[in-house]
DSSP file (Angstrom, degrees, kcal/mol; ACC not computed):
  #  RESIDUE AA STRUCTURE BP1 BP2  ACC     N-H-->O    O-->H-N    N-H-->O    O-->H-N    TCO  KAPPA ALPHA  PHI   PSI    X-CA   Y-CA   Z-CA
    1    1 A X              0   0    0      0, 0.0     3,-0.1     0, 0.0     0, 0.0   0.000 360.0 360.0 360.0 121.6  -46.4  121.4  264.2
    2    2 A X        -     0   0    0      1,-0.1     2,-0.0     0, 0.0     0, 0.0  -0.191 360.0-108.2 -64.5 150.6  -48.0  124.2  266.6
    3    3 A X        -     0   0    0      1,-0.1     2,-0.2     2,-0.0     5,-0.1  -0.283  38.1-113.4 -57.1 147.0  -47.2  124.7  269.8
    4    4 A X    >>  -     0   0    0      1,-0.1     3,-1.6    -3,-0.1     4,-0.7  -0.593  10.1-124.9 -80.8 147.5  -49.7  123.8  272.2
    5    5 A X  H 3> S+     0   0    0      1,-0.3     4,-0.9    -2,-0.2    -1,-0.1   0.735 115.7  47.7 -23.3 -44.5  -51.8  126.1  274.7
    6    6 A X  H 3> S+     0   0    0      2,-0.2     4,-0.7     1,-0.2    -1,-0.3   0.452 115.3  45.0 -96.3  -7.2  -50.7  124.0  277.7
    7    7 A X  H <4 S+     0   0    0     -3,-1.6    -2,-0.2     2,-0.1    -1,-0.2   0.342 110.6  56.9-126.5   8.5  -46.9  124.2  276.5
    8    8 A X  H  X S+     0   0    0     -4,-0.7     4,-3.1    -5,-0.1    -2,-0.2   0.762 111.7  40.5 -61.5 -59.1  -47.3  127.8  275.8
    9    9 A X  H  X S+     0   0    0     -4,-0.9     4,-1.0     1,-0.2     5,-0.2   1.000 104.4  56.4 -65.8 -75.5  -48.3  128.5  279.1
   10   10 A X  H  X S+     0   0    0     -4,-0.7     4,-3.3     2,-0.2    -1,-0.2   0.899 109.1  67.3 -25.8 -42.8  -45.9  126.3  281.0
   11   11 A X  H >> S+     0   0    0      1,-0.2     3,-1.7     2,-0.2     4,-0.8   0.836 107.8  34.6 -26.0 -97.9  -43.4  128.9  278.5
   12   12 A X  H 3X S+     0   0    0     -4,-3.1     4,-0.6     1,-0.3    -1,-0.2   0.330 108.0  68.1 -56.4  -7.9  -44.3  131.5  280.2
   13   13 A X  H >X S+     0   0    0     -4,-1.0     4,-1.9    -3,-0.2     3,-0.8   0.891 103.8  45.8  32.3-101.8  -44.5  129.9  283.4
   14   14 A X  H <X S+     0   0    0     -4,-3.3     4,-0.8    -3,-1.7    -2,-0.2   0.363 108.6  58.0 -61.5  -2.1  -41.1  129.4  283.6
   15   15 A X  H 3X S+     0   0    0     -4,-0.8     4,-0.9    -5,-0.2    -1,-0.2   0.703 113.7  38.0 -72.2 -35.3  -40.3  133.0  282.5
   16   16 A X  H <X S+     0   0    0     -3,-0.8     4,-2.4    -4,-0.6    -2,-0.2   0.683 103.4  63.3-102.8 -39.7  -42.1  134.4  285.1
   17   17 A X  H  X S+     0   0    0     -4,-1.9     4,-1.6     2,-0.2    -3,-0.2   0.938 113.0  49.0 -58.4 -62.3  -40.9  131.6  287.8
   18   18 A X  H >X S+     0   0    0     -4,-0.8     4,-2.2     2,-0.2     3,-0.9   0.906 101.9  55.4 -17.8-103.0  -37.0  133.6  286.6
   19   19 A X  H 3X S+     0   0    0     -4,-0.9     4,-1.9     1,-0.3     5,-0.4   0.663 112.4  49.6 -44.6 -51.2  -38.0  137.0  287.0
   20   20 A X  H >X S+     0   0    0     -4,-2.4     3,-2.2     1,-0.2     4,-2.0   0.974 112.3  41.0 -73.7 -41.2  -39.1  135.8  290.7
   21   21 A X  H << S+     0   0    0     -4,-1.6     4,-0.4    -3,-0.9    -2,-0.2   0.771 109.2  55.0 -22.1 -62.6  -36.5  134.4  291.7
   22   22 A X  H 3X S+     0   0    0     -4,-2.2     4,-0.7     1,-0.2    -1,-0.3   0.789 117.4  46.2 -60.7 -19.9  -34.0  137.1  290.0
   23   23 A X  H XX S+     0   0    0     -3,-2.2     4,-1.9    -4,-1.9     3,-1.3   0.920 109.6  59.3 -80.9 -39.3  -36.5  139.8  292.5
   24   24 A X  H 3X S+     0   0    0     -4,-2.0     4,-0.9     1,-0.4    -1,-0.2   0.648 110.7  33.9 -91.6 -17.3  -36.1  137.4  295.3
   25   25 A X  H 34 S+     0   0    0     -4,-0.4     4,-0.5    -5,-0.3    -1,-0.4   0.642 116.4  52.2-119.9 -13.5  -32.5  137.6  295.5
   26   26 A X  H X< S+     0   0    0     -3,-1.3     3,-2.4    -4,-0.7     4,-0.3   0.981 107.6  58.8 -81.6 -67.8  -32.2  141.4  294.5
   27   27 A X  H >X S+     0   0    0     -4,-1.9     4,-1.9     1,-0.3     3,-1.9   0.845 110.1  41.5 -32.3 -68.9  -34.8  141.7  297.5
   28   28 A X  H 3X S+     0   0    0     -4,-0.9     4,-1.4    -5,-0.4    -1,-0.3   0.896 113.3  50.6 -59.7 -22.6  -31.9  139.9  299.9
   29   29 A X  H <4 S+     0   0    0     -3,-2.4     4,-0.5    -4,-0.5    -1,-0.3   0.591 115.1  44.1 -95.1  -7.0  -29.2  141.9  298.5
   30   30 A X  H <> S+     0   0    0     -3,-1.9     4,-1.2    -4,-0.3    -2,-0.2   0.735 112.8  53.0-155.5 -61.4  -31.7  145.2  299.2
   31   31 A X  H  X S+     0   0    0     -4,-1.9     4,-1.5     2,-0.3    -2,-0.2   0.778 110.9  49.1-129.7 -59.2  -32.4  143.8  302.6
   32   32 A X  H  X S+     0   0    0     -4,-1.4     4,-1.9     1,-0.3    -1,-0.2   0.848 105.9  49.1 -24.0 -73.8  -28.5  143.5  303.3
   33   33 A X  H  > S+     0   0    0     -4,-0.5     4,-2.6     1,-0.2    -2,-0.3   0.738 109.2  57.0 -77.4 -30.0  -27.3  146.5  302.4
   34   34 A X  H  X S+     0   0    0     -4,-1.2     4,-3.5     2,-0.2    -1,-0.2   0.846 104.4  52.2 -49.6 -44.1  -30.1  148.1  304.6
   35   35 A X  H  X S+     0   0    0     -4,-1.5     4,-2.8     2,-0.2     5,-0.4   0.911 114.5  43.4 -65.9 -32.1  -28.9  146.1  307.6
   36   36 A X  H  X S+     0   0    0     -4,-1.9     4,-3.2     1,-0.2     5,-0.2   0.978 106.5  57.9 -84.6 -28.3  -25.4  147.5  307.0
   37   37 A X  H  X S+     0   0    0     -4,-2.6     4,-1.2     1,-0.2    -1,-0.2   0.952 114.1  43.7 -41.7 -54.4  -26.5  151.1  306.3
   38   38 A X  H  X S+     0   0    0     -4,-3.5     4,-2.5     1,-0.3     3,-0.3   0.885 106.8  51.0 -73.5 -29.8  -28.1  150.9  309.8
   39   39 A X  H  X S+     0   0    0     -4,-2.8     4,-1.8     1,-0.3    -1,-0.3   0.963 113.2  56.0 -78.8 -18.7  -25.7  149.4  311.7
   40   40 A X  H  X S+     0   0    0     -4,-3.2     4,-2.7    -5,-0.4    -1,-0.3   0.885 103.0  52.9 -33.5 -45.5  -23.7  152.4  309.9
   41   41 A X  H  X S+     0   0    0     -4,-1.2     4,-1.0    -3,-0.3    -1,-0.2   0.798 112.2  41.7 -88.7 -47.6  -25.8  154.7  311.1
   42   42 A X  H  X S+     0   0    0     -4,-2.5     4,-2.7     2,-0.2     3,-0.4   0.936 109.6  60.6 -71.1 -31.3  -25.4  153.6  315.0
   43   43 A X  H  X S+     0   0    0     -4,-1.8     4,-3.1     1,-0.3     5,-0.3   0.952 107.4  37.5 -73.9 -52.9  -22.2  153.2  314.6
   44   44 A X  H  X S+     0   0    0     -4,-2.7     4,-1.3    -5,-0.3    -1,-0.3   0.667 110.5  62.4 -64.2  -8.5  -21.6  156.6  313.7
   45   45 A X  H  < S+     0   0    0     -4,-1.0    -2,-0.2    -3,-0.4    -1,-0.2   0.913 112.2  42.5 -77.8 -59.2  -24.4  157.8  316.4
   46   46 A X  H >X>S+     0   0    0     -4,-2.7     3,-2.3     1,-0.2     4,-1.0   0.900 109.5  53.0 -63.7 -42.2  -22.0  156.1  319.2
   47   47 A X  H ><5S+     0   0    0     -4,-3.1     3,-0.9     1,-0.3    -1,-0.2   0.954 106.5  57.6 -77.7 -36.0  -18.8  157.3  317.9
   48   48 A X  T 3<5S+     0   0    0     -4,-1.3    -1,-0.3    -5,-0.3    -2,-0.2   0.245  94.2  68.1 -81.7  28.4  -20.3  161.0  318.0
   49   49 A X  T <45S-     0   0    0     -3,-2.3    -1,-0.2     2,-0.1    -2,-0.2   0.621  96.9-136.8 -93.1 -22.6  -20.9  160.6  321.3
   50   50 A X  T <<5 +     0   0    0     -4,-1.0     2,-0.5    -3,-0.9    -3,-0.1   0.732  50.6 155.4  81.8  29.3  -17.1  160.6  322.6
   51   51 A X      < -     0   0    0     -5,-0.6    -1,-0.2     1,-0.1     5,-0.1  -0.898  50.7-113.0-100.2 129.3  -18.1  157.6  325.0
   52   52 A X     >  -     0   0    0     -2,-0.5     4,-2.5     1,-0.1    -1,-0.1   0.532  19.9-132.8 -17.6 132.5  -15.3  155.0  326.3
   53   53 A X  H >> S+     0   0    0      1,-0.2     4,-0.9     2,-0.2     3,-0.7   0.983 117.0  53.4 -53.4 -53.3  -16.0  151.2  324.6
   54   54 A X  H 34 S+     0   0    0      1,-0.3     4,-0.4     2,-0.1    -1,-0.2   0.825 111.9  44.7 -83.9  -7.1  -15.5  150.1  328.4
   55   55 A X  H >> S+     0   0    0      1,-0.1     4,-1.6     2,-0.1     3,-0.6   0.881  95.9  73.3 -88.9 -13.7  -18.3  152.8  329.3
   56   56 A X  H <X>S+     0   0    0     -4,-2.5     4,-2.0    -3,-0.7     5,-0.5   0.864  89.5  58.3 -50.9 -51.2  -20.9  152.1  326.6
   57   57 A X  H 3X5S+     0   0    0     -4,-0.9     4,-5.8     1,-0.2     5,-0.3   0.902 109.1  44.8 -29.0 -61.5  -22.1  148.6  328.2
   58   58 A X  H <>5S+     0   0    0     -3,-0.6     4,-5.0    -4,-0.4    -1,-0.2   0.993 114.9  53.3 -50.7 -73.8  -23.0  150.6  331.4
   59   59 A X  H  X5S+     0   0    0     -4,-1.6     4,-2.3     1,-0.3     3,-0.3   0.824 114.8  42.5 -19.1 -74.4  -24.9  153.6  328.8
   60   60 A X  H  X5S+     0   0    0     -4,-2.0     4,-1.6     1,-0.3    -1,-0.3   0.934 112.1  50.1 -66.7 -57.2  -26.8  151.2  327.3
   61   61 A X  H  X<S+     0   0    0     -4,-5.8     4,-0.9    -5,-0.5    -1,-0.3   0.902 114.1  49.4 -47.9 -22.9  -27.8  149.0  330.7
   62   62 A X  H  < S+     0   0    0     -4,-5.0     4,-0.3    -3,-0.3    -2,-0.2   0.971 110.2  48.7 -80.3 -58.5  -29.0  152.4  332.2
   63   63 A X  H >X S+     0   0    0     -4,-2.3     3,-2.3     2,-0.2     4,-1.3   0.899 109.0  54.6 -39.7 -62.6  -31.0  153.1  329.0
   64   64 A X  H >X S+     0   0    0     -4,-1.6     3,-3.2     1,-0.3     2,-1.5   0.858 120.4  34.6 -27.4-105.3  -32.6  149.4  329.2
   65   65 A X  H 3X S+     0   0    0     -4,-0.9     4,-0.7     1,-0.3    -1,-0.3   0.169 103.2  60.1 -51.4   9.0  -33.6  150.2  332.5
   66   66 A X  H <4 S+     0   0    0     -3,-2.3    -1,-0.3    -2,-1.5    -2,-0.2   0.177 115.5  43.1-136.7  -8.3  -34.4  153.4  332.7
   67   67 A X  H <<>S+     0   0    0     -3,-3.2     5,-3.4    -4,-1.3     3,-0.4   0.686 110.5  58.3 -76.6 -49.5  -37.4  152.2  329.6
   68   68 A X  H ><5S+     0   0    0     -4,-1.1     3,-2.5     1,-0.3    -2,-0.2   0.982 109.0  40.7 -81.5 -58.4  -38.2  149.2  331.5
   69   69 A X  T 3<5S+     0   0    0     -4,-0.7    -1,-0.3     1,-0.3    -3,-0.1   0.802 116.5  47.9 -63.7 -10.1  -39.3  151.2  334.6
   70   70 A X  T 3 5S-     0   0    0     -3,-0.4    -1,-0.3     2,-0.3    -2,-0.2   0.207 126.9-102.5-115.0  38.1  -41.2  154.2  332.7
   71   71 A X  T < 5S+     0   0    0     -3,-2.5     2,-0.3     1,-0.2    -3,-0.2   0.528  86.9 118.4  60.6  11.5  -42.7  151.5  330.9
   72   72 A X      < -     0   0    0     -5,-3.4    -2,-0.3    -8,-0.1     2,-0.3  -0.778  46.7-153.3-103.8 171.2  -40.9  151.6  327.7
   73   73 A X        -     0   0    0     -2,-0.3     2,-0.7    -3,-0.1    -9,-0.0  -0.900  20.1-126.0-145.0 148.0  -38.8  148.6  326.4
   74   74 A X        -     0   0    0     -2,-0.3    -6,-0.0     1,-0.1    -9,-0.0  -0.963  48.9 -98.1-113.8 104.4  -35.8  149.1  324.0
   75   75 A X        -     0   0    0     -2,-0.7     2,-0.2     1,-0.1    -1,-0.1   0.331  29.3-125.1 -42.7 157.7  -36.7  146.9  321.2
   76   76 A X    >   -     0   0    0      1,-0.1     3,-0.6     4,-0.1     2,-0.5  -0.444  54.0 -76.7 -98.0 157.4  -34.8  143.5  321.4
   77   77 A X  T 3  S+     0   0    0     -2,-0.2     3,-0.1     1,-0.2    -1,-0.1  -0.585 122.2  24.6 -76.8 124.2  -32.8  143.0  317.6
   78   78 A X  T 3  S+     0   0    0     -2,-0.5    -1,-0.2     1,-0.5    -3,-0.0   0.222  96.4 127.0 102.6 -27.4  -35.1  142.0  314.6
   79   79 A X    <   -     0   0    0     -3,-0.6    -1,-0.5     1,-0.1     2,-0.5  -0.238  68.6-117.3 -28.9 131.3  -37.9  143.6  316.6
   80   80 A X        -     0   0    0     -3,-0.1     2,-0.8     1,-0.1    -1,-0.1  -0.801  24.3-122.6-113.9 155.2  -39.7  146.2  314.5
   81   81 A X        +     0   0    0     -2,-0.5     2,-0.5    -6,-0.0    -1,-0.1  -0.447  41.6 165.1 -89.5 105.6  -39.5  149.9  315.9
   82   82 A X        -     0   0    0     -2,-0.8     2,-0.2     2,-0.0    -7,-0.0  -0.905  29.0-133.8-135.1 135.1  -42.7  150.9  316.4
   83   83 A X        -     0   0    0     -2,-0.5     2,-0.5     1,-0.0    -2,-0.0  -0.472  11.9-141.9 -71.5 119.4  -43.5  154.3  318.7
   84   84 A X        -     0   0    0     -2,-0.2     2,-0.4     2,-0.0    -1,-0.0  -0.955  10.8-152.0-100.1 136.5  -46.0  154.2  321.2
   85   85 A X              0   0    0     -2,-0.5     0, 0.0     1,-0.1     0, 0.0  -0.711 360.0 360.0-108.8 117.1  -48.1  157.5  321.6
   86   86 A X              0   0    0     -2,-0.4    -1,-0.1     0, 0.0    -2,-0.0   0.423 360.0 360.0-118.7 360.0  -49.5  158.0  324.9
């Protein structure tokens, strides 16, 4: 007996329904390794700066304020970095 049109389709269907699934989770695993690359990347930013753990709090509150009054804001986390051009 042939297969039918409609149980062709449903095939491929589910072939294709895989194949996202398998992107969708390479996509988090992508997405991951991005997040750790950056915090890499800060991390190493602070540590080549030669400033104290107990003085960094302070660094970082002056920066924060020192945006908020000249009208720039230091994005909040999960916030996307976008540049404003004046």
């Amino acid at each position: 007996m042939a297969i039918s049109k409609s149980a062709k389709i449903e095939a491929e269907i589910e072939k294709v329904k895989a194949k996202i699934s398998e992107q969708q989770a390479r996509l988090k695993e992508l997405e991951q390794k991005k997040h750790e690359a950056e915090n890499s990347e800060i991390v190493d930013i602070v540590r080549g700066m030669s400033i104290s753990l107990s003085d960094l709090p302070l660094l970082l509150q002056s920066i924060q304020k020192d945006g908020a009054t000249s009208g720039q804001s230091v994005p909040k986390s999960g916030a996307e970095n976008k540049e404003v051009s004046e």
